[in-house]
Phi, psi and omega in degrees: 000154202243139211276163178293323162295334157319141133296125171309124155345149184270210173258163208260175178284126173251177163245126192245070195072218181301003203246123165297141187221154188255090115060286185272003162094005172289172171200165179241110141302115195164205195199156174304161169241033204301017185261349193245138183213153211279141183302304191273350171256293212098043161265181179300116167290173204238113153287119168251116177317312193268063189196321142110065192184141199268139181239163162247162188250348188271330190295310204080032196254150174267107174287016182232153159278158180287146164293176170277006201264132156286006187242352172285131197267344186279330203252325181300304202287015181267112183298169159291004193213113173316310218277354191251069139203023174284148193281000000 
């Protein structure tokens, strides 16, 4: 039972057609992983389609590393921070 001082859970990530949304109105294309969940929050990770790669949108973390191929086109366009390419 969660003590009067916790902090509320924050409100969750939805899916709105093709899109993961965010709380604060960010988005993902992509789709929940909700069986799989970021280490350092417990949110749900995020699969983003166009990065071929799982993220948390509450942390703003990539839960993968980029591969090494300099010709991947998925891991070069990939920012450092998932949310500064949200749609």
């Amino acid at each position: 039972m969660p003590r009067p001082d916790d902090p509320p859970d924050p409100p969750p990530l939805v899916e709105r057609g093709e899109w993961v949304v965010a709380p604060d109105g960010a988005r993902v294309l992509g789709w929940l992983e909700v069986e799989e969940r970021c280490a350092g929050c417990g949110a749900p990770q995020v699969y983003a389609v166009a990065f071929d790669a799982r993220l948390c949108m509450r942390c703003n973390a990539w839960l993968e590393a980029a591969c090494d191929d300099d010709e991947c086109d998925y891991c070069r366009r990939r920012p450092a921070r998932p949310l500064d390419a949200a749609g």
